[in-house]
N, C-alpha and C positions, 0 to 999 in steps of 0.2 A: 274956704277955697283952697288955701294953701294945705289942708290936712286933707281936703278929697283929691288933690292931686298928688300927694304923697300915698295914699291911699291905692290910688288907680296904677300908681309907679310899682308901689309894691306888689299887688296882681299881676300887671305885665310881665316883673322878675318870677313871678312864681309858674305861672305858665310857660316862660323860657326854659324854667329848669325842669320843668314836667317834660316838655315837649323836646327837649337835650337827653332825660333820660329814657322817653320813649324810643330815638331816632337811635341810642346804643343798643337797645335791647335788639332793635331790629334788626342791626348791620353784626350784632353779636348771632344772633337768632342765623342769618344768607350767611356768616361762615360756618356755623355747626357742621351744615349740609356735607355729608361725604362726597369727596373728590374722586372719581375713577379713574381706576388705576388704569397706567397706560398699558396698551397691547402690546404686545411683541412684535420688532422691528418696528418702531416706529419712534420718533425721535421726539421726546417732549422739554420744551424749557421750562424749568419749575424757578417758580419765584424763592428768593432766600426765605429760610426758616427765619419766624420772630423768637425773639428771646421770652423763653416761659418766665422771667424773674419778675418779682411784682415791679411794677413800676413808682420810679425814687418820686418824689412832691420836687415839683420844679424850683429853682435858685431861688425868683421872682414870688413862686406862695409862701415860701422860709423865712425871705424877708417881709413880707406881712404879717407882724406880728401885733402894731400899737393901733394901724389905719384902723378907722372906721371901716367896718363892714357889713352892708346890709343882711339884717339876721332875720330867722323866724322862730320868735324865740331866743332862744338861747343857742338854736342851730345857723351857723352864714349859710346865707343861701349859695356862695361859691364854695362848698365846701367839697365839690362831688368834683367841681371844674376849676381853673381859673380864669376862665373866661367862656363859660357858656356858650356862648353866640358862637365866636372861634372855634371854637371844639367840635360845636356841631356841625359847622362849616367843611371844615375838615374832614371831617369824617363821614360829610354827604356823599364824597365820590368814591366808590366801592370798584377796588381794583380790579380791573377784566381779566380775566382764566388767562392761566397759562397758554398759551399757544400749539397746537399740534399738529407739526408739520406733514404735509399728505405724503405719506407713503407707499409705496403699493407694493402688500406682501410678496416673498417672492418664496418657491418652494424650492429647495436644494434639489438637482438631480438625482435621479436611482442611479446609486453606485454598480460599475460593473463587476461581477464576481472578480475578486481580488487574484492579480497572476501571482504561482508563486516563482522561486526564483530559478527554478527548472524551465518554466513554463516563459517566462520574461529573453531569458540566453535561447531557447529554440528559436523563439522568434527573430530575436537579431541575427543568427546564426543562420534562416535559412532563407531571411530576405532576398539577402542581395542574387540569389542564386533565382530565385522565383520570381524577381523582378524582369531579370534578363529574359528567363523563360516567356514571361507575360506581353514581352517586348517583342518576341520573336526573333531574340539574337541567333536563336541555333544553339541555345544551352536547355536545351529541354533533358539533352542526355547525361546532366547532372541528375536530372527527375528520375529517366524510366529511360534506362537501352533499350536502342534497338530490337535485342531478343526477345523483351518479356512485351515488349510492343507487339511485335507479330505472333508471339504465342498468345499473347491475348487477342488478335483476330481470329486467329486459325481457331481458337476456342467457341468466336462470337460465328466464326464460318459454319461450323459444325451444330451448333442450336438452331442456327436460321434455316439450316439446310434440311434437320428435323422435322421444325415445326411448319413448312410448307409444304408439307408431303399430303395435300387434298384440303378440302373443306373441313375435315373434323380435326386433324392436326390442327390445322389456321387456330378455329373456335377455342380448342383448350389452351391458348399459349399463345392470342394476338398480343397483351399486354405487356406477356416476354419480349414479345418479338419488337414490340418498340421502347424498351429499353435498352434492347441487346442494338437493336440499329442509330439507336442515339451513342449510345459509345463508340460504336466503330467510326462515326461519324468526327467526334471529337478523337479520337484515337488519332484518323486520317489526316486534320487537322495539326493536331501532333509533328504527323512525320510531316508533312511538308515545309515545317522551321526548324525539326530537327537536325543537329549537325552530323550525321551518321547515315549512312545511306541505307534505304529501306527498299527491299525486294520491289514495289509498286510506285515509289516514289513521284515517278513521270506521272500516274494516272492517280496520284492522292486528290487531287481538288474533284474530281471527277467523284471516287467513292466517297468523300466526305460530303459530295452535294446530293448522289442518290442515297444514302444512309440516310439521311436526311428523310429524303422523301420515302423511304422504307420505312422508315417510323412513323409520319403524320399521315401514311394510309392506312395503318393497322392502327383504327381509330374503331369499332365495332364488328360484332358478330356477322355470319352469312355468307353464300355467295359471292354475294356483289361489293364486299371490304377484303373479302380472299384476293378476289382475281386482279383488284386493282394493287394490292400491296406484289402479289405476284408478277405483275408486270414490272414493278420497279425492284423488285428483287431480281430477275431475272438480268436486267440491264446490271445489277450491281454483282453477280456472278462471271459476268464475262470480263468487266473490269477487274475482279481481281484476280481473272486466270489471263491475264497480260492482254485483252483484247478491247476494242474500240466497239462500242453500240452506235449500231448507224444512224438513226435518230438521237444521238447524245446532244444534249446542247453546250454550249462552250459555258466556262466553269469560268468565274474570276479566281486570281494568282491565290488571295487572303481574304478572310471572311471571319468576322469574330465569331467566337464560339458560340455565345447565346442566338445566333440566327441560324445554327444547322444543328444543338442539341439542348432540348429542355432540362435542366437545372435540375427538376424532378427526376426524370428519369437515370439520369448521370447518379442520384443523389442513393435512390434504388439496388444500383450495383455496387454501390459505396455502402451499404449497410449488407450485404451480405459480403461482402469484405471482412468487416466489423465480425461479424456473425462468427464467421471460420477463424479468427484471430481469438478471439473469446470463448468459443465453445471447444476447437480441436486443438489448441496448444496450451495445455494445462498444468503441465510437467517436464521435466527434464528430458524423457524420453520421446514424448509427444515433438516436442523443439528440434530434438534431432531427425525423427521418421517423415517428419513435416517441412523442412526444413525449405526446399523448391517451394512447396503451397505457399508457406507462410513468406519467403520473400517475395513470390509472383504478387500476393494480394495484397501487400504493403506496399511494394512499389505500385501498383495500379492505385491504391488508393492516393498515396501521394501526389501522380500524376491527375487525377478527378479530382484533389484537393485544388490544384494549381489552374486547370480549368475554370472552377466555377470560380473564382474570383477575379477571372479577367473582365476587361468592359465591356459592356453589354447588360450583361446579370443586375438585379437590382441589387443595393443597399454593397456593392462592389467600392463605392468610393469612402464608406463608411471604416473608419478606423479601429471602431471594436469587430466587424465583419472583418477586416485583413486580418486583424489581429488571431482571430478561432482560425482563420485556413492558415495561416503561418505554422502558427502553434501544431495546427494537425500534418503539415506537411512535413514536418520537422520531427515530431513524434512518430512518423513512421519509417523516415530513414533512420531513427534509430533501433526502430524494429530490425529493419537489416540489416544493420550495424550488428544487434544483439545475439543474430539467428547464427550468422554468418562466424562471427566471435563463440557460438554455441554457450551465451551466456542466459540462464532463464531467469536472473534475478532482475537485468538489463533490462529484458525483452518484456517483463513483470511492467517493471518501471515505466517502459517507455508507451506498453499498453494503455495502462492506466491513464496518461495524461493525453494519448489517444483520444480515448473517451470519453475523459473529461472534456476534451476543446468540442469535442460534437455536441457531446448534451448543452453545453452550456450557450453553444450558438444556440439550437435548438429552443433555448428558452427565450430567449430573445428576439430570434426570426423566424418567420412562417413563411412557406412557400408554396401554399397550395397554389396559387395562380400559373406555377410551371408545370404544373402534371397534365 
């Protein structure tokens, strides 16, 4: 009896240590497994590194050296453990994964074309003048005098007066005709904050509201888009030869600019602005023979720069949007600056960054919905 229960004792131990070294292989075998790596942004706690060093035989098996220990063979069966049962114990609970906090990626903004530091000093430089303007202080005549204000009517008088001369006039030149009547419109606008007194001044609200309506009727071909733009031209003729249309209806004092001229069309006069800047002043001698052109159409651009970014206009409260009309507004008085000075390296200079503040709104804003 006593030798089949030493017997059955020694099987029990031997299956312990079978079944101790299966339960290693196994928890050896679930850490092999490659850990993936963490993604970008995103925050993971890793557990400390173990030490690769073999592992020392504990104080407790060193001093076992005389005990009795049950052997197989000539092999202890603790020879792998010092306590089997313990060990596998231990080493049943298999450490749960690192943790990976949710984070939700996030994409850096698209940077805006970088200013440089020309471009950065116009801006500060022609704010505070263009805020006033936008405000309606009566500093618009920092922008654009009086002069070049009514030589640009008396310009927009003399196309309009052209291209209404019948039906087949109208047809080749409706589309002028309502850009050329959106400017004067925003023009008239103009004079009535400006602090300068302008020949029409009493009847600005009046032509800045039929200009208005001179452009959104020369909206198609024919007859019957002639006659009707004709009628409101004609009201806007007499108004600006100093006289009252007797059907006029009363005009309010101010009106933002985006409710009496398309953005588009303002934007139209402003690229052949551009046009004549680029193309006819190329030289030394071009900058002097040119020299009226080329201020007249720098100050008007600067004045349709300062326009289109008052309120009303979309994408007006947007801060890279101020930024391109500063920049362009600033870039053109120092067109004048340059012409005026009869500098063409200046005038070189200050084109340039002209063009630059256009395109590069341009790449950023669309505005077909104002045409």
């Amino acid at each position: 009896m006593i030798g089949s229960a030493r017997g059955r004792l020694f099987r029990l131990r031997l299956l312990l240590v079978v079944a101790s070294a299966g339960v290693s292989t196994f928890i050896a075998g679930c850490g092999s497994q490659p850990v993936p790596e963490p993604q970008a942004n995103v925050t993971v706690n890793t557990a400390p590194e173990t030490s690769s060093a073999a592992p020392q035989p504990s104080a407790a098996k060193q001093a076992r050296t005389t005990s009795a220990r049950p052997a197989l063979g000539d092999i202890p069966l603790d020879v792998w453990f010092d306590d089997p049962i313990a060990v596998s114990q231990q080493q049943g609970a298999v450490a749960a994964p690192a943790q990976v906090a949710a984070v939700t990626p996030t994409t850096p903004p698209a940077e805006a074309p970088a200013m440089t530091s020309s471009d950065a000093a116009a801006t500060t430089a022609a704010s505070s003048t263009a805020e006033s303007a936008a405000a309606g202080s009566g500093d618009w005549n920092g922008i654009i005098p009086v002069e070049i204000l009514e030589n640009e009517v008396k310009r927009i008088r003399g196309t309009l007066n052209s291209s209404m001369q019948g039906v087949g006039k109208y047809n080749g030149a409706y589309k002028e005709i309502r850009v050329e009547a959106s400017v004067l419109a925003a023009l008239a606008g103009i004079a009535i904050a400006h602090s300068e007194d302008v020949r029409w001044k009493d009847k600005a609200k009046y032509i800045r509201d039929v200009s208005s309506e001179v452009a959104a009727k020369a909206d198609g071909l024919g007859a019957k888009h002639f006659e009707a733009t004709q009628a409101a031209y004609e009201k806007l003729e007499q108004l600006l030869n100093g006289n009252m249309p007797a059907d006029l209806e009363e005009a309010a004092p101010e009106l933002d600019f985006s409710e009496v001229a398309k953005r588009g069309s303002l934007m139209q006069r402003m690229e052949k602005s551009f046009q004549f800047l680029r193309s006819n002043v190329t030289n030394e001698a071009a900058l002097k023979s040119e020299a009226d052109k080329a201020i007249h159409e720098a100050t008007l651009l600067a004045a349709l720069a300062q326009v289109i970014s008052t309120e009303g206009y979309d994408s007006t409260d947007e801060e890279d949007y101020k930024a391109f009309v500063q920049r362009m507004l600033q870039a053109n008085q120092d067109i004048v600056k340059a012409v005026k000075n009869g500098s063409f390296d200046a005038f070189t200079e200050a084109n340039s960054r002209n063009q630059k503040a256009c395109d590069e709104c341009h790449v950023g804003y669309r505005f077909a919905d104002d045409f």
